[in-house]
FIDREN-884214 format. One record per residue (C-alpha): x, y, z; residue in one letter; residue number from 1. Coordinates in Angstrom, 1 decimal, decimal comma. Example, Ala and Ser with C-alpha at 12.3 -4.5 7.8 and 13.67 -1.06 7.14 Angstrom:
REM residues 2
REC        u        v        w   resn   resi
REC     12,3     -4,5      7,8      A      1
REC     13,7     -1,1      7,1      S      2
END
This chain:
REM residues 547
REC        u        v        w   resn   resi
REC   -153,2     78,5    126,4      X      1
REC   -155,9     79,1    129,0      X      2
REC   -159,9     78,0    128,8      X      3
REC   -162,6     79,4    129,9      X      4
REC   -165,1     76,7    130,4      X      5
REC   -168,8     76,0    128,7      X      6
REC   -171,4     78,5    130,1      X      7
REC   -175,0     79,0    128,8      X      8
REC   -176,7     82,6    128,8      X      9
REC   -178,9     85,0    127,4      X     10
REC   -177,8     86,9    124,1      X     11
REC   -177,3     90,5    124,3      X     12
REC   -177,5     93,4    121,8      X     13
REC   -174,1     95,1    121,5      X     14
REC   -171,8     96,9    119,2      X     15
REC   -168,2     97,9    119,4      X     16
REC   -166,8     95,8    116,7      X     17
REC   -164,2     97,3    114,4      X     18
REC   -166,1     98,4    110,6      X     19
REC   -162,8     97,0    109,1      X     20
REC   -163,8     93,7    109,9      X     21
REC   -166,6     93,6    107,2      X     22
REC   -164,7     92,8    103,9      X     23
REC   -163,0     89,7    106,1      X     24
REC   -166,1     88,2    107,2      X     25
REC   -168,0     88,6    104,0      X     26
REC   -164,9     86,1    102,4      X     27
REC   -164,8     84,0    105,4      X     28
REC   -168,8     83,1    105,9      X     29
REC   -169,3     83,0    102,2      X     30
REC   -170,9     81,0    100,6      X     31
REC   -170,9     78,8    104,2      X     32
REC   -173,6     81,9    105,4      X     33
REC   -175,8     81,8    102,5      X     34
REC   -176,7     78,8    103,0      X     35
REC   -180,4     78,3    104,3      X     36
REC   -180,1     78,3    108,3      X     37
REC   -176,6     79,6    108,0      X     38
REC   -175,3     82,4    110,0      X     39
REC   -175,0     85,5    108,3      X     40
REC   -171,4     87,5    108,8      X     41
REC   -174,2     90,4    110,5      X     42
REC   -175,4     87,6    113,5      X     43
REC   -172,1     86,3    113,3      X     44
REC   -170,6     89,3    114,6      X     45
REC   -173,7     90,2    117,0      X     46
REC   -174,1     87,1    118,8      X     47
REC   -170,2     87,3    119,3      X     48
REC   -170,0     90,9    120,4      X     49
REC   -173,2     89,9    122,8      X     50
REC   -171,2     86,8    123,9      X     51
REC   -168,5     88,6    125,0      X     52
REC   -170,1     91,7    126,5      X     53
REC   -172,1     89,2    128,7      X     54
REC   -169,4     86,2    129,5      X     55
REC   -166,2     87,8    129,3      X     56
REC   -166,5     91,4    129,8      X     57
REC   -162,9     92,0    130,0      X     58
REC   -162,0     91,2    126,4      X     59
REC   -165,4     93,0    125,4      X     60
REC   -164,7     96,7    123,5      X     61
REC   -164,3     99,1    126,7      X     62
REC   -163,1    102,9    126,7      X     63
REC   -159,4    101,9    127,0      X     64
REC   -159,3     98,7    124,5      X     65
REC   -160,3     97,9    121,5      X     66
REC   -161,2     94,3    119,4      X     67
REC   -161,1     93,3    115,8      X     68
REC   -162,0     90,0    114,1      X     69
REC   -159,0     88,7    112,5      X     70
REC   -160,6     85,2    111,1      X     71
REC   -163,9     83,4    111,8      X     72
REC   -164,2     79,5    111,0      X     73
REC   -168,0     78,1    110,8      X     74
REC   -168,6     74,5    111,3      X     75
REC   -171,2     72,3    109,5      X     76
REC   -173,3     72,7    112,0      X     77
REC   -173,4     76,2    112,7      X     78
REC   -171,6     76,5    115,1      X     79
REC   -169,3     79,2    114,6      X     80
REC   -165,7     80,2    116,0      X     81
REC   -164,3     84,0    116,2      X     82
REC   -161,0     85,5    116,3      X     83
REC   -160,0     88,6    117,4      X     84
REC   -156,9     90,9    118,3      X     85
REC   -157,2     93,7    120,6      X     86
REC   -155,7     97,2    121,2      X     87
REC   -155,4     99,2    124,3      X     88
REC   -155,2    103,1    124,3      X     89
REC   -155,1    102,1    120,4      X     90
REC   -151,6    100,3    120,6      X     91
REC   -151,3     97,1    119,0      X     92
REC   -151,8     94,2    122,7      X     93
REC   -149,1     91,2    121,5      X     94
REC   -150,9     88,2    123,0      X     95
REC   -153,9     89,9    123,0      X     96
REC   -155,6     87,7    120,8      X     97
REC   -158,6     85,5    121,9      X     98
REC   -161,3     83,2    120,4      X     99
REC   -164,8     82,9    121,0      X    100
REC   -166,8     80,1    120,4      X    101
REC   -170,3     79,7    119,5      X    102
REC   -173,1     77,2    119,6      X    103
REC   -174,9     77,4    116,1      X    104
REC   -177,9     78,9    118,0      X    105
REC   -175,0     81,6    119,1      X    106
REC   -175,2     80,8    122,5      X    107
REC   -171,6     81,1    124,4      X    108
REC   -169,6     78,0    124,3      X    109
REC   -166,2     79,4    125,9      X    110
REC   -163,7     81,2    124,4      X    111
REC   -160,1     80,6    124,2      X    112
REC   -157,0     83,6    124,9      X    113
REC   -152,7     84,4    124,8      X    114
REC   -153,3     85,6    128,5      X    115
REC   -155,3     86,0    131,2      X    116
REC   -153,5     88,9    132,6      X    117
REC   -155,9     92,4    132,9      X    118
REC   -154,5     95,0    130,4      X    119
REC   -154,1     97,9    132,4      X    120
REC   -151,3    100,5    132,4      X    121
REC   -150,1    103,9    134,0      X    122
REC   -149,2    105,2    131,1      X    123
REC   -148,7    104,7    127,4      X    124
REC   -146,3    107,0    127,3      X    125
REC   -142,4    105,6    126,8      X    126
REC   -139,6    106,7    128,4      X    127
REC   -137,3    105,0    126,4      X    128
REC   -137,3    107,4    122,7      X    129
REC   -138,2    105,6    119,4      X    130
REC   -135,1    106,3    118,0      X    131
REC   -132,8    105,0    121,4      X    132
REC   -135,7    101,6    120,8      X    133
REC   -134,0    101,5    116,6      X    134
REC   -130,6    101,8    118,2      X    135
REC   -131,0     98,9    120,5      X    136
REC   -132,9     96,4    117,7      X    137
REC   -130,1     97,6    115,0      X    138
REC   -127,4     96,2    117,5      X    139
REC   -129,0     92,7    118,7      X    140
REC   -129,1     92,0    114,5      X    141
REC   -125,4     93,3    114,4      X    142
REC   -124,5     90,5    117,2      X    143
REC   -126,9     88,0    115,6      X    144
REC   -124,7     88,3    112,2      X    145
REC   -120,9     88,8    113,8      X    146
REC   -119,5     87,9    110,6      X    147
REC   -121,1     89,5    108,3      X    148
REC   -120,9     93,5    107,0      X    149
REC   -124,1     95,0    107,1      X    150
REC   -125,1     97,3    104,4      X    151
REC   -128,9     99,6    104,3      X    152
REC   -129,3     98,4    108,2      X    153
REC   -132,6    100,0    108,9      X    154
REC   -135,1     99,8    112,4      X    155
REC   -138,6    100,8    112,5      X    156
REC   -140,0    100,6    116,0      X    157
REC   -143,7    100,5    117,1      X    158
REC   -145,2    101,4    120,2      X    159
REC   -147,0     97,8    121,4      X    160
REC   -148,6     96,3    124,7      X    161
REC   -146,5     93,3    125,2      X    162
REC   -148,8     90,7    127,0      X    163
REC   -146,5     87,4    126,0      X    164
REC   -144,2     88,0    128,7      X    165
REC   -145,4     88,1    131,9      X    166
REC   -147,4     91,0    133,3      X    167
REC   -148,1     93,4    130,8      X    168
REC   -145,8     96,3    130,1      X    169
REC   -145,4     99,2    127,7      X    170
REC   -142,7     97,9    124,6      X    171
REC   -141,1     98,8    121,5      X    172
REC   -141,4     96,2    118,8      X    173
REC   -138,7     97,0    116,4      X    174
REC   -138,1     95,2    112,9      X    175
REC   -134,2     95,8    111,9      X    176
REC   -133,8     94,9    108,6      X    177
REC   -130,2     94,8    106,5      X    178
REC   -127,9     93,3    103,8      X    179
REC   -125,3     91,1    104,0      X    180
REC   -122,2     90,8    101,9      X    181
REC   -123,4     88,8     99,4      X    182
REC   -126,6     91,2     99,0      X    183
REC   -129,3     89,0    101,1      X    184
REC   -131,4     90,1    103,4      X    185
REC   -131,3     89,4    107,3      X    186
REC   -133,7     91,1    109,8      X    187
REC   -134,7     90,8    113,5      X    188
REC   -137,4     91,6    115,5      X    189
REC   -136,7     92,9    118,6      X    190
REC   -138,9     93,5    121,6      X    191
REC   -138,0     96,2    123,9      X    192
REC   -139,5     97,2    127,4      X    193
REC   -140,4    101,2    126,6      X    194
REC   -139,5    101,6    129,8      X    195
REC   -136,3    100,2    131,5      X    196
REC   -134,6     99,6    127,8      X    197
REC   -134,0     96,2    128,7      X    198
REC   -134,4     93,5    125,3      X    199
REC   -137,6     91,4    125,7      X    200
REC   -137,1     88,8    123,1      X    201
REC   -136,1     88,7    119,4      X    202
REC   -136,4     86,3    116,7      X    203
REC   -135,8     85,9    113,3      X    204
REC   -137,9     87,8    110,8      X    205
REC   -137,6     85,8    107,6      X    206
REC   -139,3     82,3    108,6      X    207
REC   -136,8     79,5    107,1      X    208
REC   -135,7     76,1    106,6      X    209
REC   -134,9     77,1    104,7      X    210
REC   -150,0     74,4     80,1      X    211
REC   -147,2     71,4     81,3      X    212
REC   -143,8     72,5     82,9      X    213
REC   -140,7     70,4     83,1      X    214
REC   -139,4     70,7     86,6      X    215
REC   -136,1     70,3     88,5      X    216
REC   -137,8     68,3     90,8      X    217
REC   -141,1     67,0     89,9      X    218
REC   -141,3     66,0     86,5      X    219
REC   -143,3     66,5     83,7      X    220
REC   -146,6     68,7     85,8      X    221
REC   -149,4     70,5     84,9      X    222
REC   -149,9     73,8     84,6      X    223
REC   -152,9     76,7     84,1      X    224
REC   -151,4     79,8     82,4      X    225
REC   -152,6     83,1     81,0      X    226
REC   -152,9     83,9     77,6      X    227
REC   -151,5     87,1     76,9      X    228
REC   -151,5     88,0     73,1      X    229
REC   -149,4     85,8     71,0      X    230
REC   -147,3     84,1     74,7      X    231
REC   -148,4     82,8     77,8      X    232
REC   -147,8     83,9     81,4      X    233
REC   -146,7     81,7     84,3      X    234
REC   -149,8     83,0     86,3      X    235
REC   -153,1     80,9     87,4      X    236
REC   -156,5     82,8     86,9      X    237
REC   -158,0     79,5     89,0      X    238
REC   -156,6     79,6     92,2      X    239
REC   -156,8     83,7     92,8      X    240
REC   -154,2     84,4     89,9      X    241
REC   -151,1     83,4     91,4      X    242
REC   -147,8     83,7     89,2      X    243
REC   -144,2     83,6     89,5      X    244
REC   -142,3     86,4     88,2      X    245
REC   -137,6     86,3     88,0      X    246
REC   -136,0     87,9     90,7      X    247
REC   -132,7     88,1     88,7      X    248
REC   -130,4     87,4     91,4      X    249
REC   -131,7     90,8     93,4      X    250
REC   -133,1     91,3     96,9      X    251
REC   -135,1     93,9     98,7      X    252
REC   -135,4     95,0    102,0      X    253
REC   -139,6     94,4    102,0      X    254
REC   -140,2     92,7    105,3      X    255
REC   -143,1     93,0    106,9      X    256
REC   -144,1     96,7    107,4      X    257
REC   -141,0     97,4    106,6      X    258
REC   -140,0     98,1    102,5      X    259
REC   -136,8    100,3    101,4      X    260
REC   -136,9     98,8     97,4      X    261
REC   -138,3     96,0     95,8      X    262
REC   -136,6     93,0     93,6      X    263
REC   -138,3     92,7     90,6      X    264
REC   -140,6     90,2     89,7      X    265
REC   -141,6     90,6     86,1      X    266
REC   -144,2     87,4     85,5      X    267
REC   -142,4     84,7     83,3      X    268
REC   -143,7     83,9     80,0      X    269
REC   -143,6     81,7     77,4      X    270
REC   -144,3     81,3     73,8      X    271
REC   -146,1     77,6     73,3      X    272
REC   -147,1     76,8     76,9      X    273
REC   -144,5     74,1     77,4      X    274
REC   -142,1     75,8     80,2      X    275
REC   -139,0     74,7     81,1      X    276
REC   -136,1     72,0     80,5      X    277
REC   -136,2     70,6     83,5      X    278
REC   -132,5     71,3     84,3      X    279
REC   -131,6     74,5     85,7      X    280
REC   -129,5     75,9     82,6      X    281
REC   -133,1     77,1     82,0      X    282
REC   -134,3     79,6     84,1      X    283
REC   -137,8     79,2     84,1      X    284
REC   -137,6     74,8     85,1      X    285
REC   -137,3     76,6     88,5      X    286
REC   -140,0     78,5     88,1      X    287
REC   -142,1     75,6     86,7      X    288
REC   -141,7     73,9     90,7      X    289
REC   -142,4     77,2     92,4      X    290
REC   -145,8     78,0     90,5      X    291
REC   -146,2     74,1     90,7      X    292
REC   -145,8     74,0     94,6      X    293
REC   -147,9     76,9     94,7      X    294
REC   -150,5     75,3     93,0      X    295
REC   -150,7     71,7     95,0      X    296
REC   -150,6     74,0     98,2      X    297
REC   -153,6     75,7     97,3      X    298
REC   -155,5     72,7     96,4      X    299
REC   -154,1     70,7     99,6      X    300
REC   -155,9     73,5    101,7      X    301
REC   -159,2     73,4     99,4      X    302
REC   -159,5     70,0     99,0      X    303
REC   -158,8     68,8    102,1      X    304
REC   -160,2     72,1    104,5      X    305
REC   -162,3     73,9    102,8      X    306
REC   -159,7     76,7    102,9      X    307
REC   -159,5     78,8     99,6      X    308
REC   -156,1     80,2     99,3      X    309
REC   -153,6     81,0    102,1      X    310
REC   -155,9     83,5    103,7      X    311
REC   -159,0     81,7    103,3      X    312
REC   -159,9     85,0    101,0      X    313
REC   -159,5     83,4     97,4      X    314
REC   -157,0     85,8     96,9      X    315
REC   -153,6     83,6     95,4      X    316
REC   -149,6     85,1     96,2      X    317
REC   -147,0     84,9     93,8      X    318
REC   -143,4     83,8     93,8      X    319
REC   -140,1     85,1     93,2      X    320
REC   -137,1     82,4     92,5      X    321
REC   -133,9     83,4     91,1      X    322
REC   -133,4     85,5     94,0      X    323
REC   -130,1     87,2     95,6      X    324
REC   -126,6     85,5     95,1      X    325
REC   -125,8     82,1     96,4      X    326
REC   -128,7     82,1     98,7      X    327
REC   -129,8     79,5    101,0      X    328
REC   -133,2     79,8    101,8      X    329
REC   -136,5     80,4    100,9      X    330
REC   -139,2     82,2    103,0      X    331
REC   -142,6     83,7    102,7      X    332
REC   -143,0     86,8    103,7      X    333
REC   -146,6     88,5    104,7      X    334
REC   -145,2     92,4    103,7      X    335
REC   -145,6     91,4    100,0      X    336
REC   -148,2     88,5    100,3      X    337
REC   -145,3     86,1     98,4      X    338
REC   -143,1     83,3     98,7      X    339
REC   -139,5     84,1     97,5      X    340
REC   -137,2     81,3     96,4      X    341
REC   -133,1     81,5     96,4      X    342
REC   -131,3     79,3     94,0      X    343
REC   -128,8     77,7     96,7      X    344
REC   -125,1     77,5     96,8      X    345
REC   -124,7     74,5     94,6      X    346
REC   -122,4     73,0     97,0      X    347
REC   -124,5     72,2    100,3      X    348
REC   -128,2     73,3     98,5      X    349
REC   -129,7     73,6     95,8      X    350
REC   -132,7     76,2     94,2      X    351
REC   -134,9     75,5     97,6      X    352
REC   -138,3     75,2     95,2      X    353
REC   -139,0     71,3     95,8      X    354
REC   -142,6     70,7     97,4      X    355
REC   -142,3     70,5    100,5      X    356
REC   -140,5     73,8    100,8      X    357
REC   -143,3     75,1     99,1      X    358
REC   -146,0     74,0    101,3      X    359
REC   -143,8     74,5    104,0      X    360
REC   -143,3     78,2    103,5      X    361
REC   -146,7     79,0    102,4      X    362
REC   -147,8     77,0    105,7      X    363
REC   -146,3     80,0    107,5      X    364
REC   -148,9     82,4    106,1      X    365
REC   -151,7     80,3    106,9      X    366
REC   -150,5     80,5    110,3      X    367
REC   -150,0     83,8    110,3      X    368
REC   -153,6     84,4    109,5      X    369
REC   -154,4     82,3    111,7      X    370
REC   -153,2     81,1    115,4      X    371
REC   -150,3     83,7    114,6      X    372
REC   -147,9     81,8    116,4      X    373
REC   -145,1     83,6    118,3      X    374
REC   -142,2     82,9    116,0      X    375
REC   -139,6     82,4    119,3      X    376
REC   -139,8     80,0    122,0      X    377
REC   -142,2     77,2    122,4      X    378
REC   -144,7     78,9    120,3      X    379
REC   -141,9     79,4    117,5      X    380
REC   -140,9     75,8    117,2      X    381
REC   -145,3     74,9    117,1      X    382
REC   -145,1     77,7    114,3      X    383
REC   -142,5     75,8    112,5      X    384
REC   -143,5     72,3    113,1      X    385
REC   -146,8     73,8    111,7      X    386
REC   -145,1     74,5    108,6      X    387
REC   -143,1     71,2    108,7      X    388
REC   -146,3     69,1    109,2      X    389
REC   -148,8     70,8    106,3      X    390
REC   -145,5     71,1    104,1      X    391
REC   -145,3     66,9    104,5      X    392
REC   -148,5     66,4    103,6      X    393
REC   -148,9     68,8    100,9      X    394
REC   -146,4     66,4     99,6      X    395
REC   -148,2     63,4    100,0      X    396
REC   -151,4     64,9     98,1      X    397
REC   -149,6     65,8     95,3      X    398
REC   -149,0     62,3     95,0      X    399
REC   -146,0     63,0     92,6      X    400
REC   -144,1     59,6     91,9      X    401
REC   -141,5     61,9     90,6      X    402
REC   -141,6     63,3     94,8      X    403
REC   -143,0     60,5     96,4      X    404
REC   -144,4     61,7     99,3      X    405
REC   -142,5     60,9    102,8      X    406
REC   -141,3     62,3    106,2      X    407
REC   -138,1     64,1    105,4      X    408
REC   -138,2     67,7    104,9      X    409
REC   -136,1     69,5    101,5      X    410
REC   -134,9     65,8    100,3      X    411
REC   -134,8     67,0     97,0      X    412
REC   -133,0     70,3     97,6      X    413
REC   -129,9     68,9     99,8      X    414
REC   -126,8     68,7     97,7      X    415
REC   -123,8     66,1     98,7      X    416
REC   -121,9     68,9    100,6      X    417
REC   -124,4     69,0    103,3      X    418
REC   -123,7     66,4    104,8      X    419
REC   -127,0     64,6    105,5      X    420
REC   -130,5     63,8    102,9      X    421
REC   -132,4     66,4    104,4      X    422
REC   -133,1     69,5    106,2      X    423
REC   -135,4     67,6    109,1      X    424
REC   -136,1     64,2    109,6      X    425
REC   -140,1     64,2    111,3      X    426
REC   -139,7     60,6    112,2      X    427
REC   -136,6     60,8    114,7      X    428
REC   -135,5     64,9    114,8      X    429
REC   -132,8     64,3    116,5      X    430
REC   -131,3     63,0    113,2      X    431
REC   -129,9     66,7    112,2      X    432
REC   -128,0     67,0    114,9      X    433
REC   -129,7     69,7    116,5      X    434
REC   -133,4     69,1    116,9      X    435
REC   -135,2     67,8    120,1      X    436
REC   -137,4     64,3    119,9      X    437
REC   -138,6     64,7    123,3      X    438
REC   -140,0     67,9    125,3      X    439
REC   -137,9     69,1    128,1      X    440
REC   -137,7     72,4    130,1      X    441
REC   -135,1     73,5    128,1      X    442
REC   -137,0     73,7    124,8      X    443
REC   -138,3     77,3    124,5      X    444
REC   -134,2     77,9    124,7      X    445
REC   -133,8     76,2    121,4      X    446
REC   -133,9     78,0    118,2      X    447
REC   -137,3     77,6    116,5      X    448
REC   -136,0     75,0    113,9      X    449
REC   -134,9     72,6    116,9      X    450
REC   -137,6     72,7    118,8      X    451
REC   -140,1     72,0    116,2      X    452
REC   -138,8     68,7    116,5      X    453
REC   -141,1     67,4    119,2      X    454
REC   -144,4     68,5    117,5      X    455
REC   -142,7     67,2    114,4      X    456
REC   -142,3     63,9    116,4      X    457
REC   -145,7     64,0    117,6      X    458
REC   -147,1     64,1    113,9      X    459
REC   -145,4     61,2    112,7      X    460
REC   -146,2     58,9    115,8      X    461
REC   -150,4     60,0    115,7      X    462
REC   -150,1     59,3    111,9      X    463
REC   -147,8     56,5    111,4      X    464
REC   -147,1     55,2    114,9      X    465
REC   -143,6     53,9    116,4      X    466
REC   -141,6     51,2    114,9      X    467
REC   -140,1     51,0    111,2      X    468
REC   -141,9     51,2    108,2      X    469
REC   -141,0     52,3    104,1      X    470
REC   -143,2     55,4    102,7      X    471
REC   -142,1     57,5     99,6      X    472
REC   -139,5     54,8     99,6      X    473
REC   -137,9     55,9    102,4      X    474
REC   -137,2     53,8    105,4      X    475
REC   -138,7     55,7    108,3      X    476
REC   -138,1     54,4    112,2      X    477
REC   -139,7     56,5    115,2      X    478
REC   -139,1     55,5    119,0      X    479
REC   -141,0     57,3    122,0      X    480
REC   -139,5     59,3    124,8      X    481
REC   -141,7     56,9    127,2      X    482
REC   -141,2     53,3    126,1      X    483
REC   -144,7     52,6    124,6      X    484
REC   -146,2     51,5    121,9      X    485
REC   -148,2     54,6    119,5      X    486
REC   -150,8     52,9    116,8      X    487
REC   -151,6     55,8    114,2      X    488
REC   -154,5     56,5    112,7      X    489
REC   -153,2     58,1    109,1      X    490
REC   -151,9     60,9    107,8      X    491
REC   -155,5     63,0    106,9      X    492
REC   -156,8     62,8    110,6      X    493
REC   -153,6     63,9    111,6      X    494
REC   -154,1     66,9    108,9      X    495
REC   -158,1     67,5    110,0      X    496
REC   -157,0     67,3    114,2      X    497
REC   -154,0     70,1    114,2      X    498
REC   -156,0     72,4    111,5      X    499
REC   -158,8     72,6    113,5      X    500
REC   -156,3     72,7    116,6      X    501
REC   -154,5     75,8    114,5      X    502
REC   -157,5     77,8    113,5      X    503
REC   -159,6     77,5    115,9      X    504
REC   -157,7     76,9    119,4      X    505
REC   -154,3     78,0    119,0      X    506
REC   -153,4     81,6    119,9      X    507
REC   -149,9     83,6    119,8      X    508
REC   -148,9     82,2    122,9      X    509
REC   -149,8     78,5    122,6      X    510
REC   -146,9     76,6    123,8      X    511
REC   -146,6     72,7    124,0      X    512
REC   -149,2     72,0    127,2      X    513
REC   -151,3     74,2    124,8      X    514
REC   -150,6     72,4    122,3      X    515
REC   -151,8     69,0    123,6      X    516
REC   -154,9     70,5    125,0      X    517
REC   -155,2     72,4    121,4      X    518
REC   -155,4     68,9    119,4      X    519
REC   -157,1     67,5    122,4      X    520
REC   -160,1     69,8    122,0      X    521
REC   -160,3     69,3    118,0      X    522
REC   -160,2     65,3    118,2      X    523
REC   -163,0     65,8    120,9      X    524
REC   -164,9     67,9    118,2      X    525
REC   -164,0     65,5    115,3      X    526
REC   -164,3     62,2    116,5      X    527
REC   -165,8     62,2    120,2      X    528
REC   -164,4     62,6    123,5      X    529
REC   -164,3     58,8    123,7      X    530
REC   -162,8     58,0    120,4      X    531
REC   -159,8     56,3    119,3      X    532
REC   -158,5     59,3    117,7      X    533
REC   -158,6     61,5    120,7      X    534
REC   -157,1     58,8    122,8      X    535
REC   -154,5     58,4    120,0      X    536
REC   -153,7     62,3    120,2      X    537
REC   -153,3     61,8    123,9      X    538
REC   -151,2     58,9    123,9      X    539
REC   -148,9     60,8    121,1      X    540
REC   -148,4     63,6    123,2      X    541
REC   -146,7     61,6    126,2      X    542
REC   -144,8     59,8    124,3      X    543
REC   -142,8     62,9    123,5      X    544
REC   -142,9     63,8    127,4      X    545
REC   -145,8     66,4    126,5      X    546
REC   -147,9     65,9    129,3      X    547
END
């Protein structure tokens, strides 16, 4: 992540700002804007397009590109942060995302962006044919799943601007998308160069970790339901009617942009308002976590930032559990605006609906509306440990003695064949096997899950610190890569610094030095530049040889 320092100016008069962007800002500034010496979302957006049209002319609206505001954050003070994407010759700029910052006069503060490089091509015009692009992204998934047959394999490619990887370049961004044997799906992105032919990157497309209900995993909880004549539905008219809805063992094929058919998700419902057994011989105890984790995720984000609903818009998601055969997993997926649960093997897993997944998943789509983290490399495993990181302390407001809060991810899901208590350990990665405690230059080689494992580590030494301690009744012990001693300063700073880091620092191509100077620059605005807690974040960072 690159800076662009503090400059004062004059503020200019300009226009160029995508009309689309109106419905966005009107959620995001309000009721912030109304209030008396608030910005409105109409000074928001002209002090920003003035900023940038004086300051930073080259991510301003021009003849070949294009900009349009994807989130805006406004502090208490005014001050006010901006978010855009850009096009070029009206293709889609990956890493083309920037933010500009504000004084709450609307004077320029800075402004930070996924690349410095000038977006300027010959041509926009591929050599390499959309269908020869499907060919190539329907083979990398083939290799990525040798031992599975592939049924309904389908690629969609898109003309993009790829700015994430060096200079920028003319690609095809291809989503290939299939069934397995069992009947779930697996997909790929896959980036192309539109010219050569020659694979960019790819990455995974589904992001894993994988009245009162009785749950399988957290008890006896509350629930808000929907009347609906003489029954009830499973559906929450208070936080943006969210609901959960039986997937019947089917799948679909509805990942991002990409839909073939759709499982069904008829809403559950109930006849008194008591749901579930808490056992899973009744179908709708797993549905009574997934609507619960829901629920607690949403007010995590409200209560604790302000943020209503997983894109900040009051709108709520829904959920679909009981879903494919056998399956492993549980993602959230932005195509449908919904978190989908499966029901696990039984042997190594079980239904993958416990809160932490929950918050963990959902985490993803805040994210996405957000920083939009590159889901592969170093920016893949920040996306995760994003996830990981929100998902933990999602737990910990709950404040669920039935899920006591604590540093393991998918405790409650794991199932004796596994092999180990959880998924991730935040406290000492390396724990799984597989996941990194310390950065090296190696990292971005790791798959996304792995390498969260140093951001995870990070988290748990600025909150907790080193050394052993016992929370959620779990005995916890975290070292550092360097020797030293990390004092934390609690779990809720820890939540404030890398939120503020994520929405208003973070871009697509944030890696770890990013990162660090990310969380730097939110502790600076939360607590001083001299504080304890921006030392703290500082002294975390090297002591997972993030420096």
């Amino acid at each position: 992540m690159s800076r662009i320092r503090h400059v004062r100016g004059a503020r200019l008069a300009t226009a160029g700002i995508a009309a689309t962007t109106a419905a966005l800002l009107t959620a995001a500034l309000v009721p912030a804007a109304q209030a008396a010496g608030r910005p409105t979302p109409a000074e928001t957006l002209d002090n920003a397009a003035a900023a940038l049209a004086e300051h930073a002319p080259s991510l301003a609206p021009n003849a070949a590109q294009d900009t349009r505001v994807r989130d805006v954050v406004v502090d208490g003070d005014g001050a006010r942060h901006v978010r855009y994407d850009r096009t070029y010759r009206g293709l889609p700029v990956l890493g083309g995302d920037f933010v500009v910052h504000l004084a709450p006069d609307g004077d320029w503060r800075g402004a930070d962006r996924a690349t410095r490089a000038p977006i300027a091509l010959p041509t926009v015009t591929p050599r390499l044919a959309a269908p020869e692009a499907a060919d190539l992204a329907a083979n990398v998934l083939r290799a990525a799943e040798p031992d599975e047959l592939l049924r309904k394999l389908t690629a969609r490619p898109e003309l993009v601007v790829d700015a994430l990887h060096g200079a920028p370049r003319l690609a095809w961004r291809t989503d290939a998308a299939a069934l397995d044997s069992l009947g779930n799906p697996v997909a790929r992105t896959v980036l192309t160069d539109a010219g050569t032919g020659a694979r960019i990157d790819a990455w995974d497309t589904v992001e894993s970790v994988s009245g009162d209900g009785k749950s399988l995993y957290g008890g006896t909880v509350p629930l808000e339901t929907t009347r609906s004549g003489s029954a009830y539905q499973l559906k929450d008219g208070t936080r943006g009617g969210t609901y959960t809805g039986d997937a019947a063992q089917q799948t679909d094929l509805c990942l991002l942009t990409l839909c073939l058919v759709r499982a069904p998700s008829a809403v559950f419902t109930d006849s008194d308002n008591h749901w579930g057994t808490g056992t899973a011989a009744d179908r709708a105890s797993t549905a009574v976590d997934a609507q619960y984790g829901t629920d607690v995720t949403w007010d995590y984000y409200e209560d604790v930032h302000g943020r209503s609903g997983i894109a900040g818009d009051g709108k709520g998601s829904f959920n679909r559990v009981h879903y494919g055969t056998r399956y492993n997993n549980a993602f959230w997926d932005d195509g449908c605006f919904c978190m989908t649960y499966g029901d696990g093997d039984g042997t190594t897993l079980g239904p993958l609906v416990s809160l932490d997944v929950a918050g963990h998943e959902m985490s993803h789509g805040v994210t996405s509306s957000t920083a939009a983290l590159t889901y592969s490399g170093e920016s893949g495993g920040l996306n995760e440990a994003t996830s990981d990181i929100f998902g933990t302390l999602v737990e910990f407001h709950a404040d669920n003695a039935a899920d006591a809060g604590d540093y393991l991810i998918g405790e409650k899901v794991v199932r004796s064949g596994f092999g180990r208590d959880a998924l991730r350990y935040m406290d000492r990665p390396s724990r799984d096997g597989s996941s990194a405690d310390c950065w090296s230059t190696s990292l971005g080689d790791l798959d996304v899950h792995y390498s969260s494992g140093v951001a995870n580590h990070f988290a748990y030494l600025l909150a907790e610190g080193s050394g052993a301690k016992t929370l959620g009744g779990v005995r916890h012990t975290s070292s550092t890569c360097d020797g030293s001693t990390v004092r934390g300063i609690g779990r809720d700073k820890l939540g404030d610094i890398w939120y503020r880091a994520l929405t208003v620092y973070m871009t697509s191509s944030t890696d770890y030095a990013g990162a660090r100077t990310a969380t730097l620059g939110a502790a600076e605005d939360l607590y001083g530049a001299g504080s304890a807690e921006h030392a703290a974040v500082g002294a975390a960072w090297s002591a997972v040889n993030v420096g």
